[in-house]
Phi, psi and omega in degrees: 000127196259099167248131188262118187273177193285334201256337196107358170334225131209140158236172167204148191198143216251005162218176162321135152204152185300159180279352184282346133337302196300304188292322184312326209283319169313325199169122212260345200270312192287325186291309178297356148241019183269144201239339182183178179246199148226133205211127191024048154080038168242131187288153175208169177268141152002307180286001182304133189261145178242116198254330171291129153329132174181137180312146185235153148199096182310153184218130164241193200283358173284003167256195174240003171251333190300306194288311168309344190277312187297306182277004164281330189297302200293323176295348177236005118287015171284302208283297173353314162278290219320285155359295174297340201239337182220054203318006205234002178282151195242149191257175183214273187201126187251046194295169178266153186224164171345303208247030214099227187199157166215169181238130177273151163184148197287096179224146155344310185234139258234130171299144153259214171269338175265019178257293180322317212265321165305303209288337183309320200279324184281326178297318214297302193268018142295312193277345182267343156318332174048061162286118154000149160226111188250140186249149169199168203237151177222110174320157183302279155007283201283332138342319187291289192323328205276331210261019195257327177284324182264005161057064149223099162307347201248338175291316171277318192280332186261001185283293183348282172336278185307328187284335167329302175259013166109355197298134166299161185250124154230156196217157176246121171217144180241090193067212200287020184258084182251118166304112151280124175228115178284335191084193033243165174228136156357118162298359169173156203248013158313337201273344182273081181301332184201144228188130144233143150243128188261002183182147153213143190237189190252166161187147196267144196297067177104028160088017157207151200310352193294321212258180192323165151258131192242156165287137199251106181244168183251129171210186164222174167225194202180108190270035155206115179305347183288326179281311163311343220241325164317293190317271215300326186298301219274354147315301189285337172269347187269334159300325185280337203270304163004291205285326189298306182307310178302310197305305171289018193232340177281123174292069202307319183320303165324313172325271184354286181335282196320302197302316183311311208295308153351262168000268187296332143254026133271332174295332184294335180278341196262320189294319189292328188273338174255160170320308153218207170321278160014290215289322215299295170302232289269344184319081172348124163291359177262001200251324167306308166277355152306311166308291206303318177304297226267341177284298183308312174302295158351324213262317204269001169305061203229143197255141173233167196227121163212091208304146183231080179084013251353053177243116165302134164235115177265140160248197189184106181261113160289138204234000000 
């Protein structure tokens, strides 16, 4: 069996072997950062047996299937503390994203930032728990029957689906956690030195409105804290510069204008609403300046929407 490396290189092997085999005999320093393969330009897990001639290429988290692999990693140890801290949460699907990763899951109640911060604490001693991380394979029937023992309606409803198109059933466990899952993942979940979760929003169960609204959290991970701690600064600056940039970019005179304009139609609506002058002059001052205060807030408001790194964020800037 002829495996062709990325340099151009040659190995060989007279049986099957994984591909996390291949990368140790390339390099034991490449393997403890390898995150996936690409195996004749096909992403694959580490654990993929490889028995046929074929293009090799290792991916670590400095590629872009290398970085999905690490944060889908980091997303079934989220759900996994979740679990643990709310068992009754039901799970749906936590994939990696551009910016990190998120997990949807059906639970009663809408996380807050200390539901978060708990769930942080619980990834924390998962990962140092370091549990094995093992793929298996299921026929569907028996795929059905395990996600049916763990009471996940939604787990089930997506084996179907795949089983539906021809798809292998496959699942990942870590301890007591097990995942459908396709992959690919980490050989161990040691290697995710630093992790925030940054937001949790509502989202609906494949993205339509019929259906349930599930809790959605975010997060990113990062296998050196100093690159999370790069991240959030470069978060924190990017907001800032952002918000400075607007600021110096508004035009007040425009403003003014807007304000004037405002202004002279509400009076016209306060005039077109009373009966006569008259009615106008007996109108209590305290109820006119009232008005006029809310309007002046009204005027001085402007809400801005501006993206970061792709995370929408709104402020509301005063004037």
């Amino acid at each position: 069996m002829i495996i062709k490396l990325k340099d151009g290189s040659i190995k060989e092997y007279d049986s099957p072997t994984t591909a996390a085999e291949i990368t140790k005999d390339i390099s034991m320093g490449l393997y403890r950062n390898a995150c996936c393969v690409l195996v004749d330009g096909k992403v694959k897990d580490l654990r993929t047996v490889i028995d046929s001639d074929c293009s090799f290429e290792v991916l670590t988290f400095d590629d872009e299937d290398g970085n999905k692999a690490f944060n889908h990693t980091a997303s079934h140890v989220m759900a996994q503390a979740v679990k643990r801290l709310y068992p009754n949460a039901k799970l749906t699907i936590g994939p990696s994203i551009e910016n990190g990763f998120y997990y949807d899951f059906d639970i009663d109640t809408h996380f807050t930032q200390d539901d978060l911060d708990k769930i942080e604490k619980e990834m924390k001693a998962i990962i140092k728990e370091n549990y094995p991380i093992e793929k298996f394979e299921l026929p569907v029937d028996e795929a059905v029957k395990l996600m049916e023992e763990k009471n996940e309606p939604y787990k089930i409803e997506l084996i179907k689906e795949h089983a539906a198109k021809g798809e292998h059933i496959s699942f990942y466990k870590q301890g007591e956690f097990t995942e459908l899952c396709a992959g690919p993942h980490l050989m161990e979940m040691k290697v995710i030195k630093a992790f925030k979760l940054t937001n949790c929003t509502g989202a609906y169960w494949r993205g339509d409105a019929d259906n349930k609204m599930l809790c959605r959290v975010y997060g990113i991970a990062f296998p050196k804290a100093s690159m999370l701690e790069d991240y959030l600064n470069m978060l924190e600056e990017a907001k800032s510069a952002t918000i400075t940039n607007l600021a110096e970019s508004l035009n007040f005179s425009q403003l003014l204008i807007i304000s004037v304009r405002a202004y002279l139609s509400f009076c016209r609506r306060v005039l077109r609403l009373s009966k006569s002058f008259k009615d106008l002059l007996r109108m209590r001052k305290q109820d006119v300046a009232g008005s006029l205060q809310k309007l002046l807030l009204w005027q001085r408001a402007i809400y801005i929407k501006f993206q970061v790194t792709g995370t929408i964020i709104k402020r509301v800037c005063s004037f």
